[in-house]
N, C-alpha and C positions, 0 to 999 in steps of 0.2 A: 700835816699830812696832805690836808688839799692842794696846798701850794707845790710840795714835790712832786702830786700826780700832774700838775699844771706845767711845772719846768719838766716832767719826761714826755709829756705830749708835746710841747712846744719841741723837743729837742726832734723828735719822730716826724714832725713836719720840716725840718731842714737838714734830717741826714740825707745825703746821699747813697751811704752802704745800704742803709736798709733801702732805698728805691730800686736800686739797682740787684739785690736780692730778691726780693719782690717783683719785681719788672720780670725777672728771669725766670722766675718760678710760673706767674701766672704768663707769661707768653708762651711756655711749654705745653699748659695747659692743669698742672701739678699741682694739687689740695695740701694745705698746709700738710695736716696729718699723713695722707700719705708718703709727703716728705721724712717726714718724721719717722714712717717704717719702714723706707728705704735707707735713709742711711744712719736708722738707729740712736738719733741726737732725740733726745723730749722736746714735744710741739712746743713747750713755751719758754725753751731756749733758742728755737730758733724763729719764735714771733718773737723774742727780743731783742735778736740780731735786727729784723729786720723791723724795729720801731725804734732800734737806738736806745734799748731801756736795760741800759748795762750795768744798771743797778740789782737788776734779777738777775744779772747770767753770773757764774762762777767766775776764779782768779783770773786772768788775766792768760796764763799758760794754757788752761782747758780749752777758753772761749777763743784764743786762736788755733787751738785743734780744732775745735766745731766748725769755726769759718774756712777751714781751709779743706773740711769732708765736704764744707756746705758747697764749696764754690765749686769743687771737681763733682759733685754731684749735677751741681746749673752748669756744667762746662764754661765756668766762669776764671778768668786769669786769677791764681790764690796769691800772689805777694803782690799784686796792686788793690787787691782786697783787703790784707791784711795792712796798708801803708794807708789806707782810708781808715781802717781801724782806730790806728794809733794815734792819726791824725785828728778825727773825732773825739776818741774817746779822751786825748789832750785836753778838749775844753770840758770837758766835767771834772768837776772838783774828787778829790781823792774820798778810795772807796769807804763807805763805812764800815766801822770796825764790824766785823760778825760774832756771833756766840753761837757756840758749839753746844747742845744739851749729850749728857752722854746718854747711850744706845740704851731703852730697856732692852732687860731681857726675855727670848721669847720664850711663851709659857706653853708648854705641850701639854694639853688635855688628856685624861685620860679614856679609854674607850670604856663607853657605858653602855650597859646591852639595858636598854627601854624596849616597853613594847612594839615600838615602832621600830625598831631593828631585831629585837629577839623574835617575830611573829614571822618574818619572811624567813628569816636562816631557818627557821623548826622546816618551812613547807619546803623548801628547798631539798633538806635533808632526805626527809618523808621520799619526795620524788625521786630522788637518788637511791636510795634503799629499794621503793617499788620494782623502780627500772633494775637492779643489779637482783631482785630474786627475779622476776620477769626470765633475766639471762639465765641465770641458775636452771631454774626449772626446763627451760626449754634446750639445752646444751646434755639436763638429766637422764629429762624422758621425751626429748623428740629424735635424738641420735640413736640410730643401732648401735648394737654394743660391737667392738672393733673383733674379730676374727681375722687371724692366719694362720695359715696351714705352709709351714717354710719345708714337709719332711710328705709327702714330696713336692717341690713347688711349683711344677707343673705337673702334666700327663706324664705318667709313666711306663715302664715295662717293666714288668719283675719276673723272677724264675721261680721266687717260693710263693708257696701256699697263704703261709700264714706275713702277712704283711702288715708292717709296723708304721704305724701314722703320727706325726707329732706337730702338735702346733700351740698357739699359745694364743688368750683370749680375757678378758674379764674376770679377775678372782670369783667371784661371788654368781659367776654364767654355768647354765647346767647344763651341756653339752651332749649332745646324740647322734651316733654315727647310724649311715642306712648303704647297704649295700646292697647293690644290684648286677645280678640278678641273685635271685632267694627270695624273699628278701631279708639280708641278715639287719636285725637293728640293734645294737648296742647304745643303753640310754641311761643318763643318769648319772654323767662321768662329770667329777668336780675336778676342776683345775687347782693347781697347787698354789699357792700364795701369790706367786710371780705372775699366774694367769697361766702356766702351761700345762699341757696335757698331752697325753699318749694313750693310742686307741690301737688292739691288736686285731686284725679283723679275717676271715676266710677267705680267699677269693677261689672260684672258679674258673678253669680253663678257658682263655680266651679273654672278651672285652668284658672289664667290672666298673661298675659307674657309684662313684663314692660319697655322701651326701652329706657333710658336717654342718648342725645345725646348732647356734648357741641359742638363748634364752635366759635376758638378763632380770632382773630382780622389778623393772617396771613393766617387765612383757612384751620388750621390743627383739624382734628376733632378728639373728644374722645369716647366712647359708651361703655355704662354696661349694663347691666340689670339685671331681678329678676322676678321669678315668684312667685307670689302672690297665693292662693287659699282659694277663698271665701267660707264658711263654714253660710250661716246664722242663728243663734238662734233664732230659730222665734218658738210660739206654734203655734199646730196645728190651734188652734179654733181662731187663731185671725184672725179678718177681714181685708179681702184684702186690697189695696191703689185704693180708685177710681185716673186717671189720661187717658184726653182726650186731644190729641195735637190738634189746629184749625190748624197752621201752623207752617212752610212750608208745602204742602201735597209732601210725598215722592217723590223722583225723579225730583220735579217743579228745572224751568231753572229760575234764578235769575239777573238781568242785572243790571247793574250801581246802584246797592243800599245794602244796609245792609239785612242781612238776617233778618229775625222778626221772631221769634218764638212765638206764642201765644196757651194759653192753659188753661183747668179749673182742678181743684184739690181739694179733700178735706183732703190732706195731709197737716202736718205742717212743711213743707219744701220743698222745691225744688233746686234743681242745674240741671245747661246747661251747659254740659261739664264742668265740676266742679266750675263752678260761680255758687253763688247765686243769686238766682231769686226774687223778692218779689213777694208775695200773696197776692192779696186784699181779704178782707173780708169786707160785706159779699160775697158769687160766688164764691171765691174762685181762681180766674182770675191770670194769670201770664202773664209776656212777657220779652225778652229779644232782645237786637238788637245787631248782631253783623256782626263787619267789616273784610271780609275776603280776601285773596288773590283768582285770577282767578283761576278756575278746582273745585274738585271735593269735598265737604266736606260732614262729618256729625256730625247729633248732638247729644247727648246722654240725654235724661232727667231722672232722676230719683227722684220721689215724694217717702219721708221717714214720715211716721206717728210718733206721742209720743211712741211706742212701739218699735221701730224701722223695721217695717214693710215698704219695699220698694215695688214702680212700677218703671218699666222701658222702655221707650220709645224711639226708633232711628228714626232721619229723614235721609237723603240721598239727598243734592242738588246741582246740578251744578251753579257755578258763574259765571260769563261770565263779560265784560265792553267793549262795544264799543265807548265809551265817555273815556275822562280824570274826576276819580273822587276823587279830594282831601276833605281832611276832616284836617280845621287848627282847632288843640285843642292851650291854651294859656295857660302855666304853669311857675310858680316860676318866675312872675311877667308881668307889662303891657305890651302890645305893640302894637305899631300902624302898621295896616295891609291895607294892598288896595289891592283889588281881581279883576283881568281883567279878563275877558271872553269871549275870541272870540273878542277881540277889543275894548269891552266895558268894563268899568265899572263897576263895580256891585255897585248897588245903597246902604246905609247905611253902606258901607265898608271907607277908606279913616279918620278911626278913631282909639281912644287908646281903644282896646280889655282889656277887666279888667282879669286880673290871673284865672284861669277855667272859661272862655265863651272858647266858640267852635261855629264853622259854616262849612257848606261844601260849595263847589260850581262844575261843572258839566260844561265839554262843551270840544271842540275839542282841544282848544288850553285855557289853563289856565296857567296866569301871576299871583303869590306872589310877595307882597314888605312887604317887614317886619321894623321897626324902630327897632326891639329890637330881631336877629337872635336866640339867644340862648334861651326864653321864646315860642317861634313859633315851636311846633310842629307840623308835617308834615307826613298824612297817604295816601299816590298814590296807587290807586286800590286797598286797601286794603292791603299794605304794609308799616308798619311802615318806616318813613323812620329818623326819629329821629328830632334832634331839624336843624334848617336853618343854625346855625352859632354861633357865640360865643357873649358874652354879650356885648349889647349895641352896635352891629352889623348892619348895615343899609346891607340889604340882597332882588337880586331880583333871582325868581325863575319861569322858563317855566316849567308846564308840559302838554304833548302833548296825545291824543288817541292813543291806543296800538292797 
């Protein structure tokens, strides 16, 4: 072995090719290696070119491809290159045989979660989860809830009275119209599945300023509105709207009970704040009863003849409760109810309410038991207060005087 590294060094001292390879490279100014990744030949194929040690470079076919990438790399002549080659490589004895080992094969590991890999994926995770409720919440409860009002989608002008509003909002948004001047307010309107809804409202002769206000389930509220202006087409010669209110008389102070509106007409229509009223005939007789929150309300009435000829009539009344006054309505199915009162009982209570009965009851301290929570609706002082509970629900409930 020493003596071949002796005959490849001696041979390196009187090649030519490799001088003039070399000569070329370093007058350029070019590092072996960076030759080597410019023209993509391994460093120690082309140190053997240029030491003449053609015992390391490959067959004969390759290592005149290397010399002739090598030589157009040095801007060097490639077939008097390659005729130095041959000529050289002439005097070394023929090559030694090679042995070929064959290729193992490569072995692919499997992935193993260690603590030092399963410790950063958990934190990773974690941060990802935080950041995505982070959005959640803030997308939940920092956005108003969407409101439009496409009916009418701008200002308007209309010729009737009683005018028809629709728009669409939030399922689960509790909705409040306020019109001005009155002020009429209609409140407590739920949107259908889809989010839409329809509000019938009174306007007065002239400019009305319309106020939809939603109110979503986190308490972020939405507002539009519109002003309307009432034009009516009425002829001159047609005859008035008789309409006489009996009650409330203005101003009257109302305590633990429903408002009554009563009155005679010989219009063929009537709305109280945009409910329909029914008219008996003959008289002419109306009434309406309605359940309101404590403070200040009013009502609007308006009798519309076949012509379309209106009257308009406001009451103005204060509510007040010094009692607990619920009012259990029973909807989308039975349920058995028992109503205490002040300690007692209430007699004909302690039974199965059939799907639309209703009853109220009145007193300082009022106890609900429901068999059936979800079916049991629930109005305190004149505030809806929704159903008790969910279906088939055994449900007790205190309410007390305000």
């Amino acid at each position: 072995m020493a003596a071949a590294r002796r005959a490849r060094a001696a041979r390196a001292r009187v090649s030519k090719l490799g001088d003039i390879l070399r000569g070329q490279r370093e007058g350029k100014g070019i590092t072996l290696d960076q030759a080597a990744a410019d023209t993509r030949i391994r460093e120690k194929f082309l140190k053997a070119l240029e030491d003449a040690d053609y015992q390391s470079l490959p067959g004969a076919v390759y290592t005149k491809g290397f010399l002739r990438n090598y030589a157009e790399y040095l801007d060097l002549d490639q077939e008097e290159l390659v005729v130095l080659f041959h000529q050289e490589r002439g005097t070394v004895g023929p090559e030694a045989p090679r042995t070929f080992r064959p290729m193992r094969p490569i072995m692919h590991r499997s992935l193993i979660f260690t603590p030092a890999v399963l410790v950063p994926v958990v934190v990773l995770a974690g941060i990802v989860l935080f950041v995505g409720y982070l959005y959640y919440q803030f997308t939940s409860f920092a956005v108003a809830p969407a409101l439009d009002i496409y009916d009418p989608a701008t200002d308007a002008i209309a010729q009737d009275a009683q005018f028809v509003l629709h728009g669409r909002t939030v399922p689960a948004g509790r909705v409040t119209v306020q019109v001005f001047p009155g002020p009429l307010t209609l409140s407590d309107i739920h949107p259908d599945a889809d989010g839409s809804f329809s509000a019938t409202v009174s306007l007065t002769t002239g400019a009305n300023h319309i106020i939809v206000e939603v109110l979503d389930q986190s308490g972020k509220v939405s507002r539009v509105s519109r002003s309307v202006l009432l034009q009516p087409n009425v002829a001159t010669s047609a005859a008035p709207v008789k309409l006489a209110v009996d009650s409330p008389l203005n101003g009257a102070r109302v305590e633990n009970a429903a408002v009554v509106v009563t009155g005679t007409t010989d219009a063929s229509s009537l709305t109280i704040n945009g409910v329909q009223a029914p008219i008996t005939n003959p008289g002419g007789r109306f009434e309406g009863r309605f359940t309101t929150p404590a403070g200040a309300q009013t009502f609007t009435i308006v009798a519309r003849n076949s012509s379309g000829v209106t009257t308009t009539e406001t009451r103005s009344v204060t509510v007040a409760y010094t009692a607990a006054v619920i009012l259990i309505s029973v909807s989308g199915g039975d349920a058995w109810i028992q109503a205490t009162v002040d300690g007692t009982i209430v007699a004909g209570t302690g039974r199965v309410y059939k799907d639309g009965e209703s009853a109220s009851f009145q007193g300082g301290v009022v106890r609900i038991r429901s068999g059936n929570a979800a079916a049991t609706q629930v109005t305190y002082n004149g505030v809806n207060q929704g159903p008790m509970g969910s279906q088939g629900q055994v449900v007790e409930k205190v309410y007390t005087s305000q």
